[in-house]
mmCIF file of the N, C-alpha and C atoms, coordinates in Angstrom:
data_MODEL
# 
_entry.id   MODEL 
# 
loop_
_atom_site.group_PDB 
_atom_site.id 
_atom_site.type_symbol 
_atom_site.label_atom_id 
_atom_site.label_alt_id 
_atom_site.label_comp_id 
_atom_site.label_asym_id 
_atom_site.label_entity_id 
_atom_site.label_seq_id 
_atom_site.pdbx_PDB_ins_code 
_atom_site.Cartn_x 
_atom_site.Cartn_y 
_atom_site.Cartn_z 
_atom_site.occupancy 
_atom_site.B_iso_or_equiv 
_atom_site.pdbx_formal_charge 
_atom_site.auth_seq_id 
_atom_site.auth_comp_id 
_atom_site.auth_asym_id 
_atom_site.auth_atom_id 
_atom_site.pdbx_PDB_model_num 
ATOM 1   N N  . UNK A 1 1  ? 4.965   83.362  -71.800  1.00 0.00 ? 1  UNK A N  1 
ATOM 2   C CA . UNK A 1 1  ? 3.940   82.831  -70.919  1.00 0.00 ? 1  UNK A CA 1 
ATOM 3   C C  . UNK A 1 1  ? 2.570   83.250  -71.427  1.00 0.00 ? 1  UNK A C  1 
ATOM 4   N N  . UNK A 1 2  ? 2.001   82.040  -71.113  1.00 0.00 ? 2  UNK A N  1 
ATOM 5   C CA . UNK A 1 2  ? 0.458   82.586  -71.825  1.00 0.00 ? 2  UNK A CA 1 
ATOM 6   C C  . UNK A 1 2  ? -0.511  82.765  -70.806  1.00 0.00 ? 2  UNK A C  1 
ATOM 7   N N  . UNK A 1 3  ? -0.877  84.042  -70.395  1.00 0.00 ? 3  UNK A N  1 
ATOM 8   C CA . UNK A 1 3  ? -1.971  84.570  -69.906  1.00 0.00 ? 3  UNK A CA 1 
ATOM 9   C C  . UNK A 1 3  ? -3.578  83.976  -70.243  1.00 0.00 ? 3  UNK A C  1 
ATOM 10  N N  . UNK A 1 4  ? -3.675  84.033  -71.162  1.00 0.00 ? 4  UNK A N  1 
ATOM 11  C CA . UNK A 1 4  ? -4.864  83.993  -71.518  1.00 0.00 ? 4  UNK A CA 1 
ATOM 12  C C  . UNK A 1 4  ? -5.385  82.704  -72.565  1.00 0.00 ? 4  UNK A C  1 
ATOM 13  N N  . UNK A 1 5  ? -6.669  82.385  -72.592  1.00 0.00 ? 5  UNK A N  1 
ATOM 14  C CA . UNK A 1 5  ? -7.209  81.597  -73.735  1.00 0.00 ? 5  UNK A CA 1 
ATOM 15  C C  . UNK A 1 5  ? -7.683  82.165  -74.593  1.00 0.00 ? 5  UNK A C  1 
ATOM 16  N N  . UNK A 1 6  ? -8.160  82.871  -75.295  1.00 0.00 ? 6  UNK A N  1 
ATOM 17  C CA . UNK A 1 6  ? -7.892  83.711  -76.290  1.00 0.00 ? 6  UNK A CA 1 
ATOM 18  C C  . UNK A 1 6  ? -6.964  83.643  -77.350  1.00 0.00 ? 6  UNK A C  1 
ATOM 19  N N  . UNK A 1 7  ? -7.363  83.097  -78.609  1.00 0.00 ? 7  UNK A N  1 
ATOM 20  C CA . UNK A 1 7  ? -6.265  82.769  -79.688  1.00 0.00 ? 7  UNK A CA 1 
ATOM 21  C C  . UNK A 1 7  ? -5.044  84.026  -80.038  1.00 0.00 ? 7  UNK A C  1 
ATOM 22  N N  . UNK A 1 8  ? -3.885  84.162  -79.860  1.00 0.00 ? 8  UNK A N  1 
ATOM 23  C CA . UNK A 1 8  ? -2.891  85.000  -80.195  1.00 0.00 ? 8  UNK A CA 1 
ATOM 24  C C  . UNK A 1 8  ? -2.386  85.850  -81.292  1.00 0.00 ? 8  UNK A C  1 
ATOM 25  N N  . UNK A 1 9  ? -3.328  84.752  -82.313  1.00 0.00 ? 9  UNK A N  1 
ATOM 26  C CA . UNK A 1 9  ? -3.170  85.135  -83.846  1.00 0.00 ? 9  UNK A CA 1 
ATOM 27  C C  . UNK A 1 9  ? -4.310  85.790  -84.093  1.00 0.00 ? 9  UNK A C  1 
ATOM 28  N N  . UNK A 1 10 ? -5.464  85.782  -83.746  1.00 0.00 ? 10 UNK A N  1 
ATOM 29  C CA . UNK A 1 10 ? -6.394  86.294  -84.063  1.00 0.00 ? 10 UNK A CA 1 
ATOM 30  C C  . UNK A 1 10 ? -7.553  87.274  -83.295  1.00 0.00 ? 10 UNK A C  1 
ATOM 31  N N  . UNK A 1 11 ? -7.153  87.050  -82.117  1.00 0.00 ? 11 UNK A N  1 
ATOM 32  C CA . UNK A 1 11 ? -6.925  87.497  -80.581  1.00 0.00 ? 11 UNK A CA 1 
ATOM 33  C C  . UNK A 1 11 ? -8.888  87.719  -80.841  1.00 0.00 ? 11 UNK A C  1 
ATOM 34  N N  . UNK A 1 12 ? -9.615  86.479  -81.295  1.00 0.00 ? 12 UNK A N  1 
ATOM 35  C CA . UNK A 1 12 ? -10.571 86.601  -80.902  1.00 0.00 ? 12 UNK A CA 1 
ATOM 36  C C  . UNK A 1 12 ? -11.538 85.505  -80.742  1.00 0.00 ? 12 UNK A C  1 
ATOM 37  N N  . UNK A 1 13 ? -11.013 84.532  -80.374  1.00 0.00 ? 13 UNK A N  1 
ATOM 38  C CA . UNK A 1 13 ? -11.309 83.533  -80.162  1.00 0.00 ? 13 UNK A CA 1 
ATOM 39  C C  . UNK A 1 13 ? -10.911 83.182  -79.631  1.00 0.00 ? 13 UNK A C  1 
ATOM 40  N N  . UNK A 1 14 ? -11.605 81.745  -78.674  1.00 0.00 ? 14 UNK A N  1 
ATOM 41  C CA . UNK A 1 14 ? -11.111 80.968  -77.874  1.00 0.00 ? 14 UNK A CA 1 
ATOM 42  C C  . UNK A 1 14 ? -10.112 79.893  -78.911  1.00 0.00 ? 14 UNK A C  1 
ATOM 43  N N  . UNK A 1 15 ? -8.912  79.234  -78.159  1.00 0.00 ? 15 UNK A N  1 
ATOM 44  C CA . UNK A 1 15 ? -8.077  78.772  -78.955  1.00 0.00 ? 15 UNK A CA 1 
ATOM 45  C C  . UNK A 1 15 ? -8.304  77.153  -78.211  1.00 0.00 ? 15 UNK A C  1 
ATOM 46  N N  . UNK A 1 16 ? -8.955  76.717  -79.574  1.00 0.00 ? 16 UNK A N  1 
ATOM 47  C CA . UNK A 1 16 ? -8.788  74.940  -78.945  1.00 0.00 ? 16 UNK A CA 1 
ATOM 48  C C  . UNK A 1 16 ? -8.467  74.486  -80.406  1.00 0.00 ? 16 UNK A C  1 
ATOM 49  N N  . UNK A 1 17 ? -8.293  73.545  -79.863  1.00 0.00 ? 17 UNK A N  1 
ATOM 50  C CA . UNK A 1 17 ? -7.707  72.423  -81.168  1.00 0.00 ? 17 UNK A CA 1 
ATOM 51  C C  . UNK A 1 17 ? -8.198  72.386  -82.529  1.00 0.00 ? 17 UNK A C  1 
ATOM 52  N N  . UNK A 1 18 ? -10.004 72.862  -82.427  1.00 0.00 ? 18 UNK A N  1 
ATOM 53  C CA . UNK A 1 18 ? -10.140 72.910  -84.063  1.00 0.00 ? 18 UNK A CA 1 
ATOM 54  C C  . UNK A 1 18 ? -9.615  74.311  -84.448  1.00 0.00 ? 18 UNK A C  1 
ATOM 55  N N  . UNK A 1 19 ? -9.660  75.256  -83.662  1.00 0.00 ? 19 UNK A N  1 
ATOM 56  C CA . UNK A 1 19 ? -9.183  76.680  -84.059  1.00 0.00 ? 19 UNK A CA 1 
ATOM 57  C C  . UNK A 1 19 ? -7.809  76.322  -84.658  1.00 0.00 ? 19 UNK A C  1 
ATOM 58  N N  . UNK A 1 20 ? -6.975  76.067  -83.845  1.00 0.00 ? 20 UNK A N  1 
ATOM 59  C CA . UNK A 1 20 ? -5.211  75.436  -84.353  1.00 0.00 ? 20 UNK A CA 1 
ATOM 60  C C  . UNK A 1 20 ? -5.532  74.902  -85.736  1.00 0.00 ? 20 UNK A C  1 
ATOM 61  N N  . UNK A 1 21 ? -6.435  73.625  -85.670  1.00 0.00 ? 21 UNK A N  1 
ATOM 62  C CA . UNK A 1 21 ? -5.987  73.654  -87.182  1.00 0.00 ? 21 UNK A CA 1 
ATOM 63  C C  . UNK A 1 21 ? -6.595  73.796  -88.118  1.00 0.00 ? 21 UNK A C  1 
ATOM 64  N N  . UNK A 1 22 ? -7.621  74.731  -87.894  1.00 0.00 ? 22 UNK A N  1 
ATOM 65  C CA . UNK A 1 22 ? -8.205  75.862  -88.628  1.00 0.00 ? 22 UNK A CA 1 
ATOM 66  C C  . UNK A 1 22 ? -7.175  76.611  -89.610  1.00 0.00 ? 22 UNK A C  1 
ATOM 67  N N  . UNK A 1 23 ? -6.152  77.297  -88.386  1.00 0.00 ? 23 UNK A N  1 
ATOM 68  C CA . UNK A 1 23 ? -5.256  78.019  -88.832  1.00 0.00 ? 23 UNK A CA 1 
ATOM 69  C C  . UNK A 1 23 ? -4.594  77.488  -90.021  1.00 0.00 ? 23 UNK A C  1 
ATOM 70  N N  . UNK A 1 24 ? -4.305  76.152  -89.728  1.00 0.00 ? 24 UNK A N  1 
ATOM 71  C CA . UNK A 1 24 ? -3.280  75.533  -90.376  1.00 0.00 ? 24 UNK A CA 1 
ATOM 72  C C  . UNK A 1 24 ? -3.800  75.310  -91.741  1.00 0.00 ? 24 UNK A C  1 
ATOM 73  N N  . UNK A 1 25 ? -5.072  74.904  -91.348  1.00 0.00 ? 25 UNK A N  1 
ATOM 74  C CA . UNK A 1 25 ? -5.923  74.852  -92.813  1.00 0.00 ? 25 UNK A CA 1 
ATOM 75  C C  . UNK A 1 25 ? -5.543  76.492  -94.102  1.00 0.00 ? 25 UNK A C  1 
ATOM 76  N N  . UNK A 1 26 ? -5.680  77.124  -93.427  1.00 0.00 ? 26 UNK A N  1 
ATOM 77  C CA . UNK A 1 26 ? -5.587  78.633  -94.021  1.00 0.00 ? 26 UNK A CA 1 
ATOM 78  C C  . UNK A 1 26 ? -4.002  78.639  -94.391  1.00 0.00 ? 26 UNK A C  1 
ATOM 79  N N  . UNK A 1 27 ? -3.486  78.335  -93.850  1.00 0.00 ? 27 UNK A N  1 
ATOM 80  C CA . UNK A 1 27 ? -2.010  78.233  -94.263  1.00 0.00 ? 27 UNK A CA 1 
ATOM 81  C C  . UNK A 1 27 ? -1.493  77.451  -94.827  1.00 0.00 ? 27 UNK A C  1 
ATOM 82  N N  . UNK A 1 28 ? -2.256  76.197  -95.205  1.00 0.00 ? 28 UNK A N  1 
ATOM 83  C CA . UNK A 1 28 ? -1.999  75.082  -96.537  1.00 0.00 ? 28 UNK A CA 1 
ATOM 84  C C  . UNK A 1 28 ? -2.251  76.182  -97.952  1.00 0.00 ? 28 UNK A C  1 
ATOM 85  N N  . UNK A 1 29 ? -3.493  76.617  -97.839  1.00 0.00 ? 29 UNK A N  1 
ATOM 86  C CA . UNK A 1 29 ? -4.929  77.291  -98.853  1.00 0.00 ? 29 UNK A CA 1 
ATOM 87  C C  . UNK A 1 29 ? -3.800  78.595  -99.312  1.00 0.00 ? 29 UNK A C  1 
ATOM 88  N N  . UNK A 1 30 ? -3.124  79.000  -98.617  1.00 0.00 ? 30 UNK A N  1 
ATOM 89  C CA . UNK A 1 30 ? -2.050  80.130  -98.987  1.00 0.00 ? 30 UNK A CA 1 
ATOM 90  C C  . UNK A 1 30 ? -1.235  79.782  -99.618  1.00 0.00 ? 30 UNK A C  1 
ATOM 91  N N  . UNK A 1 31 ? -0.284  78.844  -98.836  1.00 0.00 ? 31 UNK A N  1 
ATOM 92  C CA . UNK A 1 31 ? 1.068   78.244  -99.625  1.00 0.00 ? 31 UNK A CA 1 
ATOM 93  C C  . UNK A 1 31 ? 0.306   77.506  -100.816 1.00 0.00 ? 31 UNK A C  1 
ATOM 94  N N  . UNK A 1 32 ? -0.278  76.805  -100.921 1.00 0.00 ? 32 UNK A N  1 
ATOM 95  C CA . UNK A 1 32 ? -1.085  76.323  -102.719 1.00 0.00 ? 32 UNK A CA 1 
ATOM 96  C C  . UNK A 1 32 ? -1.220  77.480  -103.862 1.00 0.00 ? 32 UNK A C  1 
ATOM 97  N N  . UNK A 1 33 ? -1.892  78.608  -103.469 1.00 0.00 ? 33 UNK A N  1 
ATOM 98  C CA . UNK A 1 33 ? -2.411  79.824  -104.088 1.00 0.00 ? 33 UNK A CA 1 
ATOM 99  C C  . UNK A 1 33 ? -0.990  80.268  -104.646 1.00 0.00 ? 33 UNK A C  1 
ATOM 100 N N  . UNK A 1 34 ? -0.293  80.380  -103.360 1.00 0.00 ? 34 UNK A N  1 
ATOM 101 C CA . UNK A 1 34 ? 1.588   81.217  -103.575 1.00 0.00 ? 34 UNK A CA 1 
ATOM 102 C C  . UNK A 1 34 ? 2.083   80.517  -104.980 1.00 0.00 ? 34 UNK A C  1 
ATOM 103 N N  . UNK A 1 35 ? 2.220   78.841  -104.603 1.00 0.00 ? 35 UNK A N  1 
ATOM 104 C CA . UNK A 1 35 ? 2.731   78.369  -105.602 1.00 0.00 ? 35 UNK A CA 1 
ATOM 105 C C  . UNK A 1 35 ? 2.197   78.396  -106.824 1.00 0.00 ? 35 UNK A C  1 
ATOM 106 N N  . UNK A 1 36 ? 0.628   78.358  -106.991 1.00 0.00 ? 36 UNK A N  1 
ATOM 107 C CA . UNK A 1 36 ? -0.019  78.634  -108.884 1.00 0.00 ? 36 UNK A CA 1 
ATOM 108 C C  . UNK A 1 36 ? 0.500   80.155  -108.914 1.00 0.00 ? 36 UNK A C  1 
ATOM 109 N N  . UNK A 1 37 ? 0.347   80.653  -107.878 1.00 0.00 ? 37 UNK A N  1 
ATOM 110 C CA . UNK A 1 37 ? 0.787   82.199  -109.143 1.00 0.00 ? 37 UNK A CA 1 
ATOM 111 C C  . UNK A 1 37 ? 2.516   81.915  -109.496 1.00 0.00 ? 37 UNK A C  1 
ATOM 112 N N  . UNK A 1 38 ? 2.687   81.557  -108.312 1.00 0.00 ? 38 UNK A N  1 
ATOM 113 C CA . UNK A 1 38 ? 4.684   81.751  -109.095 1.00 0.00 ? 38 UNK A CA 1 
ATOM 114 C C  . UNK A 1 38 ? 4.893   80.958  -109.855 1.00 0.00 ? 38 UNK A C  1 
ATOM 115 N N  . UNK A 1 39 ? 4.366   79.500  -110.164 1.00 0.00 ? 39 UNK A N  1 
ATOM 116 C CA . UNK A 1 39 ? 4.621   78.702  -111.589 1.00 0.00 ? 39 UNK A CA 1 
ATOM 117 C C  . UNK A 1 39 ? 3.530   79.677  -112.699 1.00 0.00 ? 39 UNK A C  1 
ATOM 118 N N  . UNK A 1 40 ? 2.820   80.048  -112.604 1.00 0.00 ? 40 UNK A N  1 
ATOM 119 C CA . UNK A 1 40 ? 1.971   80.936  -113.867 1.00 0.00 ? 40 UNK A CA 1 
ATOM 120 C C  . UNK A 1 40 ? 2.969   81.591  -114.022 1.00 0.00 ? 40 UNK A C  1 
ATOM 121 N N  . UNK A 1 41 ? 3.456   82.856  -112.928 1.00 0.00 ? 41 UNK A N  1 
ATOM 122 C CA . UNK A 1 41 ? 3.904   83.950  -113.618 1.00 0.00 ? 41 UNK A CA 1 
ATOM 123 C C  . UNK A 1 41 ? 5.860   83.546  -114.234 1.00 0.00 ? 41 UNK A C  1 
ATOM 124 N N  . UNK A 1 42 ? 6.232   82.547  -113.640 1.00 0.00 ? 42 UNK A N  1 
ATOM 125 C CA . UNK A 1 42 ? 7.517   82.188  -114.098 1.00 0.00 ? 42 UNK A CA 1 
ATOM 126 C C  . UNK A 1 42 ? 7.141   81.128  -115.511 1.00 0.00 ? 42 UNK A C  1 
ATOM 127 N N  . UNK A 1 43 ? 5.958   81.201  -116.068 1.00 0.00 ? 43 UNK A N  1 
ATOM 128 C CA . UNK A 1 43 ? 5.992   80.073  -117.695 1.00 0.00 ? 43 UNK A CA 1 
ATOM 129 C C  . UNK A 1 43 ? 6.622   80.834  -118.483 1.00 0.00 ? 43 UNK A C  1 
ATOM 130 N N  . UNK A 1 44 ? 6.923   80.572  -119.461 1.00 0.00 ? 44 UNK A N  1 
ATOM 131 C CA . UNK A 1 44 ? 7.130   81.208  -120.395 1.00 0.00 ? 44 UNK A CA 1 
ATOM 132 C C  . UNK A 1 44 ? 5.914   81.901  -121.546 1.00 0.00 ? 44 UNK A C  1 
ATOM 133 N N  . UNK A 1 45 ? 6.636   83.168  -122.049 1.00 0.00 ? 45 UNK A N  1 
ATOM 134 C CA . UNK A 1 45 ? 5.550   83.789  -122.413 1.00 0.00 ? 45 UNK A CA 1 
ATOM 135 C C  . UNK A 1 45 ? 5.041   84.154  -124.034 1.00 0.00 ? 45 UNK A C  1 
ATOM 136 N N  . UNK A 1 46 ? 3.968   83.893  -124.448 1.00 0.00 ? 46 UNK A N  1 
ATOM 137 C CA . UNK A 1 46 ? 3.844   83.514  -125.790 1.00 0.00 ? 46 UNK A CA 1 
ATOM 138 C C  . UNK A 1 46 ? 3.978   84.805  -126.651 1.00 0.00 ? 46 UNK A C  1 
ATOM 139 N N  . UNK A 1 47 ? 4.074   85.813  -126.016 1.00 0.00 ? 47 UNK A N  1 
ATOM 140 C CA . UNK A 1 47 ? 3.598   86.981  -126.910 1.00 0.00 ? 47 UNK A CA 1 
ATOM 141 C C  . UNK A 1 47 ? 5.314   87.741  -126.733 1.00 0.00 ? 47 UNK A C  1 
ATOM 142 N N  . UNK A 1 48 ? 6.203   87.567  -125.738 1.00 0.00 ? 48 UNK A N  1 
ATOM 143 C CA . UNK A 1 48 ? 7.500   88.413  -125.335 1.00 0.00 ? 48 UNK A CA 1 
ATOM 144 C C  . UNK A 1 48 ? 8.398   87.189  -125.437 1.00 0.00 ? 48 UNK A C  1 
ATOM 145 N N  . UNK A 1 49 ? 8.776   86.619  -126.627 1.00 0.00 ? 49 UNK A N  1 
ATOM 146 C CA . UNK A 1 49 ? 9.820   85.586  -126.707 1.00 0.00 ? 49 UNK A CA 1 
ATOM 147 C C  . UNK A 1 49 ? 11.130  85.336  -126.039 1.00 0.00 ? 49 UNK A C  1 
ATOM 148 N N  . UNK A 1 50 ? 11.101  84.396  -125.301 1.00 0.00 ? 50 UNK A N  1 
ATOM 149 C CA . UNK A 1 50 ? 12.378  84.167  -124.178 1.00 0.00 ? 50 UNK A CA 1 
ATOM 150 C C  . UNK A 1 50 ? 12.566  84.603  -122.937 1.00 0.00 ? 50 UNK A C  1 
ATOM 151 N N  . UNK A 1 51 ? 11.168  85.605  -122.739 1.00 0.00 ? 51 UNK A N  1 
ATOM 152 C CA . UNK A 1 51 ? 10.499  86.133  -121.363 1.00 0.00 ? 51 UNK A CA 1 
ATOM 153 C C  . UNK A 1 51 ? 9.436   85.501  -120.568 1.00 0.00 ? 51 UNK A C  1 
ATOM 154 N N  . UNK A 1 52 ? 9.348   85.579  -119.440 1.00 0.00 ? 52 UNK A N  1 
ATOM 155 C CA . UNK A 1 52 ? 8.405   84.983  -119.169 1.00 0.00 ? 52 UNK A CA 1 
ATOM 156 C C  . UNK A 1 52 ? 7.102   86.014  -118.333 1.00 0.00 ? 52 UNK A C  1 
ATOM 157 N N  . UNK A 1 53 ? 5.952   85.572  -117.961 1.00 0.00 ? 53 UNK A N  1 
ATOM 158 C CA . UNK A 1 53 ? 4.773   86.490  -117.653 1.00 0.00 ? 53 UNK A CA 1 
ATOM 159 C C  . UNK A 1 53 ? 4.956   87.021  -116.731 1.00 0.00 ? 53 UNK A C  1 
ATOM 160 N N  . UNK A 1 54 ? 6.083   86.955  -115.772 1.00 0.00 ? 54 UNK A N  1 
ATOM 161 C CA . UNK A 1 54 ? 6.668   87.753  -114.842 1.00 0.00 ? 54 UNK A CA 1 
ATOM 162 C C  . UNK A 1 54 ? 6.766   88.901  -115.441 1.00 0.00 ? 54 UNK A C  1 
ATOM 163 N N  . UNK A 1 55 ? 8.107   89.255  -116.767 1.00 0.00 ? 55 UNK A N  1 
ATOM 164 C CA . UNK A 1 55 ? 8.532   90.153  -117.437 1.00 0.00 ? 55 UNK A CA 1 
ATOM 165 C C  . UNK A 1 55 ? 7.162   91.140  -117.778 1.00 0.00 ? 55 UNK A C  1 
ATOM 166 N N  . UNK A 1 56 ? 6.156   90.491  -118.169 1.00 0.00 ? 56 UNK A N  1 
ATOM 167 C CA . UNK A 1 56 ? 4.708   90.547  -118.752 1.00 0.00 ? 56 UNK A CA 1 
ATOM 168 C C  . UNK A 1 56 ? 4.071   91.949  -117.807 1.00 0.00 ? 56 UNK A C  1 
ATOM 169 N N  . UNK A 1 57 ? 4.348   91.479  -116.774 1.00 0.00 ? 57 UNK A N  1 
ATOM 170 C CA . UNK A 1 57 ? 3.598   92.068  -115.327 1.00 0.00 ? 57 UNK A CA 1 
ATOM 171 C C  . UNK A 1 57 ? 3.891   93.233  -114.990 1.00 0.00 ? 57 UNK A C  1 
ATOM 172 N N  . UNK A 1 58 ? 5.361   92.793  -115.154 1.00 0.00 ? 58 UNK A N  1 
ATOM 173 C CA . UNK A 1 58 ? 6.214   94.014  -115.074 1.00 0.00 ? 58 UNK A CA 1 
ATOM 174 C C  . UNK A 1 58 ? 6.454   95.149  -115.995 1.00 0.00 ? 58 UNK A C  1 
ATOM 175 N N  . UNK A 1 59 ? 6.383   94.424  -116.819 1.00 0.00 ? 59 UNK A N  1 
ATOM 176 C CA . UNK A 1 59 ? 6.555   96.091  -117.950 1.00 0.00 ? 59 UNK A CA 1 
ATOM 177 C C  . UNK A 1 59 ? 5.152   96.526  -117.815 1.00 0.00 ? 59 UNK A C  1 
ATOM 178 N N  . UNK A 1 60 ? 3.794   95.733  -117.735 1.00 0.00 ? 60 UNK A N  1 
ATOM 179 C CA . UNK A 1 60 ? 2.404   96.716  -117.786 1.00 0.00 ? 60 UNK A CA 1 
ATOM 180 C C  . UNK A 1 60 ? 2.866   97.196  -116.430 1.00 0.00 ? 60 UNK A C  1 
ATOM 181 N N  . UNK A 1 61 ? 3.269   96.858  -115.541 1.00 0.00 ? 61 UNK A N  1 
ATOM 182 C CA . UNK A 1 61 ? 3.280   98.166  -114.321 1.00 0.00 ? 61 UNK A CA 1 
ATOM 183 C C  . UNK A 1 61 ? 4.243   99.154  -114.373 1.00 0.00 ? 61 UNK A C  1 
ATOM 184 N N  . UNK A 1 62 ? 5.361   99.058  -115.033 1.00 0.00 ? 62 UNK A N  1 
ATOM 185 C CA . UNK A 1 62 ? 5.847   100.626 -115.710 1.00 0.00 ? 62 UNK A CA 1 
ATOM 186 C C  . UNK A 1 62 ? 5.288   101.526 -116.894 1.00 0.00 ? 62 UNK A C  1 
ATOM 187 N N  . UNK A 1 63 ? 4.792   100.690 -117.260 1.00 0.00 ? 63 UNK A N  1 
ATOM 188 C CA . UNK A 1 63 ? 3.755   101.183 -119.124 1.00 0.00 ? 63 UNK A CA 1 
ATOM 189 C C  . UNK A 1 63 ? 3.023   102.163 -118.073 1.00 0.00 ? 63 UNK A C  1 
ATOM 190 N N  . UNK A 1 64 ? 1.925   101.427 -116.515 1.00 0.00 ? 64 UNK A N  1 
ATOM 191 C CA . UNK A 1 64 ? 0.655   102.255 -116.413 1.00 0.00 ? 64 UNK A CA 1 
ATOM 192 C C  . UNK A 1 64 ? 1.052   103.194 -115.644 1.00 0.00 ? 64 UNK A C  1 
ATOM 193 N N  . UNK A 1 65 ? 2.901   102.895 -114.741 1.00 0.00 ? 65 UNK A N  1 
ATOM 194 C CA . UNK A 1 65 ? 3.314   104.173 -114.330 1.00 0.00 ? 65 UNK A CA 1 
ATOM 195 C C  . UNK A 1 65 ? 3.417   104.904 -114.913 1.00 0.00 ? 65 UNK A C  1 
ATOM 196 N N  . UNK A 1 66 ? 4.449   104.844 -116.116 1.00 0.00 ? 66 UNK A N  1 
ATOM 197 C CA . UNK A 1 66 ? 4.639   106.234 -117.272 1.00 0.00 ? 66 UNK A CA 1 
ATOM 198 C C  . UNK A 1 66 ? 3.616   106.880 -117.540 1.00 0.00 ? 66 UNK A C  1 
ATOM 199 N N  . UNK A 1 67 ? 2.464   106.057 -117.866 1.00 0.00 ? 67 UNK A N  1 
ATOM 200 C CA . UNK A 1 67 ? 1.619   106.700 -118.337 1.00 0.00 ? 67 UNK A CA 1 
ATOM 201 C C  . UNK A 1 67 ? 0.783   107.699 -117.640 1.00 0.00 ? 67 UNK A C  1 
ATOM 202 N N  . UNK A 1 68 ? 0.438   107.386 -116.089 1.00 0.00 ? 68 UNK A N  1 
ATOM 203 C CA . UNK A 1 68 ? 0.310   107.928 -115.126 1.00 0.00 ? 68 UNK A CA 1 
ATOM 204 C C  . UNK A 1 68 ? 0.926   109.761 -115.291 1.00 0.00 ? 68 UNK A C  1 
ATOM 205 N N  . UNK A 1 69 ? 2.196   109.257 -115.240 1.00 0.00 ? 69 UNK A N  1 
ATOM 206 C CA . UNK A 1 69 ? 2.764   110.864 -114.732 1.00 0.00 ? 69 UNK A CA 1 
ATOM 207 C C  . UNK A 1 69 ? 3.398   111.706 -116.333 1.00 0.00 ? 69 UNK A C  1 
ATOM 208 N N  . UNK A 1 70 ? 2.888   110.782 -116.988 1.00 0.00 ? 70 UNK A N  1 
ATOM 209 C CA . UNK A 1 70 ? 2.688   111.832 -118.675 1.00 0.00 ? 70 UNK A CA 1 
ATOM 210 C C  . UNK A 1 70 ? 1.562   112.327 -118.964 1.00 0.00 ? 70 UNK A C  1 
ATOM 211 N N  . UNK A 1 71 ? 0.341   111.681 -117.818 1.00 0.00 ? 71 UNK A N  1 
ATOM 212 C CA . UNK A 1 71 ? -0.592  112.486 -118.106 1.00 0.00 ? 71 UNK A CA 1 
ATOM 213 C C  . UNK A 1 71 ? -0.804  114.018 -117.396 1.00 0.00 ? 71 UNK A C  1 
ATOM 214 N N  . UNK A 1 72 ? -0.014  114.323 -116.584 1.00 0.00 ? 72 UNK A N  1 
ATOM 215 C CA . UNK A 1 72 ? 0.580   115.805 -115.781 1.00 0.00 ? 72 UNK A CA 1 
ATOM 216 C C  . UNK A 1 72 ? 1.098   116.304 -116.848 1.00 0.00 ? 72 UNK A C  1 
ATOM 217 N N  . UNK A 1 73 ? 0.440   117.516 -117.997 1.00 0.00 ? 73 UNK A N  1 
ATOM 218 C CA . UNK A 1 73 ? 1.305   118.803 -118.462 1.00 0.00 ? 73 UNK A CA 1 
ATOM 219 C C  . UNK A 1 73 ? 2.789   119.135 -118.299 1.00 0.00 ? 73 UNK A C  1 
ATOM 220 N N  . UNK A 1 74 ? 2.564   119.188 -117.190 1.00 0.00 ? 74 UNK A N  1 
ATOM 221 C CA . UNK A 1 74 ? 4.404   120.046 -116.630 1.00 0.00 ? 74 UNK A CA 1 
ATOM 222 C C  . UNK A 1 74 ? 5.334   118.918 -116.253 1.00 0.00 ? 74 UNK A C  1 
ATOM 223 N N  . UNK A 1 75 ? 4.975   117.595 -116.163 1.00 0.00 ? 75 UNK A N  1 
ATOM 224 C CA . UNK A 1 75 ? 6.067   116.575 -115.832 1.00 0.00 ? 75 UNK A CA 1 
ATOM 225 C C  . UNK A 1 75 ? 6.110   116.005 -117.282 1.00 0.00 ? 75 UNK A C  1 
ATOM 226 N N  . UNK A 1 76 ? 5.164   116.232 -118.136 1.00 0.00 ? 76 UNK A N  1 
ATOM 227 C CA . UNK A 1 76 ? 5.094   115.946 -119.284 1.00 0.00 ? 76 UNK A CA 1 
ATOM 228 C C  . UNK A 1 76 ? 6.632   116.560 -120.234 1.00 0.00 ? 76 UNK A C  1 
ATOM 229 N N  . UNK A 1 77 ? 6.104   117.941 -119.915 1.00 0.00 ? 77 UNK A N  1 
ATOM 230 C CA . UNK A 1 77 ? 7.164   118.554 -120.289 1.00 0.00 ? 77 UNK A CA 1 
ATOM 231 C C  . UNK A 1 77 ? 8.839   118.865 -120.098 1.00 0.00 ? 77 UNK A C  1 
ATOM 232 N N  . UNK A 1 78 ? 9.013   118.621 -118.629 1.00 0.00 ? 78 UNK A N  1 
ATOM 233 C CA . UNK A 1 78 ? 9.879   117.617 -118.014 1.00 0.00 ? 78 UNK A CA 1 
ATOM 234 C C  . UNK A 1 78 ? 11.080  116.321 -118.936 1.00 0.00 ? 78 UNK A C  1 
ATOM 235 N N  . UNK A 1 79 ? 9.993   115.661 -119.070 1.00 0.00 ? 79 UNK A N  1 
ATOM 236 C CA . UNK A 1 79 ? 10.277  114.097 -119.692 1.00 0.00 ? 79 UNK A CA 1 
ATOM 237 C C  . UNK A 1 79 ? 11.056  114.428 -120.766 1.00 0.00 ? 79 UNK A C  1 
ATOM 238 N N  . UNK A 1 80 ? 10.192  114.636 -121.893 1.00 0.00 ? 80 UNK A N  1 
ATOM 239 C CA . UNK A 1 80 ? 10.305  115.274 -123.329 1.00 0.00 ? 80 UNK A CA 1 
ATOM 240 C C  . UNK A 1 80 ? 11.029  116.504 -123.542 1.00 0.00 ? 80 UNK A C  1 
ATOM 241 N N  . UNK A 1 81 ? 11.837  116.894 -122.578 1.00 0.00 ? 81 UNK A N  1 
ATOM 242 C CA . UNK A 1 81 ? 12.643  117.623 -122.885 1.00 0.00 ? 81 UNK A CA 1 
ATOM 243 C C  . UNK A 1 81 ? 14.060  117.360 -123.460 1.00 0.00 ? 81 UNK A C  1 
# 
């Protein structure tokens, strides 16, 4: 039950019809955005043969983890043991 006029989603506005598809507008502008990154990051990739820029993404975010906690001395030493 709805109490109030006051939009629900955004709980700061009055909710009339251009607000609604306001929303909706913002939620086309998302699902578009969603889909260029997931066809970018699923192409195939020119530099990691038979991988694609997903793979790409992913190994620089373990590369900048490792690198992260090899830069600690004592976990350093840890590792390389």
């Amino acid at each position: 039950m709805i109490d109030s006029e006051i939009c629900i989603r955004c709980e700061k506005e009055f909710e009339d019809w251009d607000h609604i598809l306001g929303d909706f507008d913002q939620a086309a502008i998302v699902r578009n955005v969603n889909i260029a990154v997931t066809s970018i990051l699923f192409e195939k990739s020119s530099i990691l043969l038979g991988k694609t820029r997903e793979c790409k993404l992913l190994r620089g975010v373990y590369n900048n983890g490792f690198n992260k906690i090899t830069n600690d001395k004592e976990e350093k030493k840890m590792i390389f043991r």
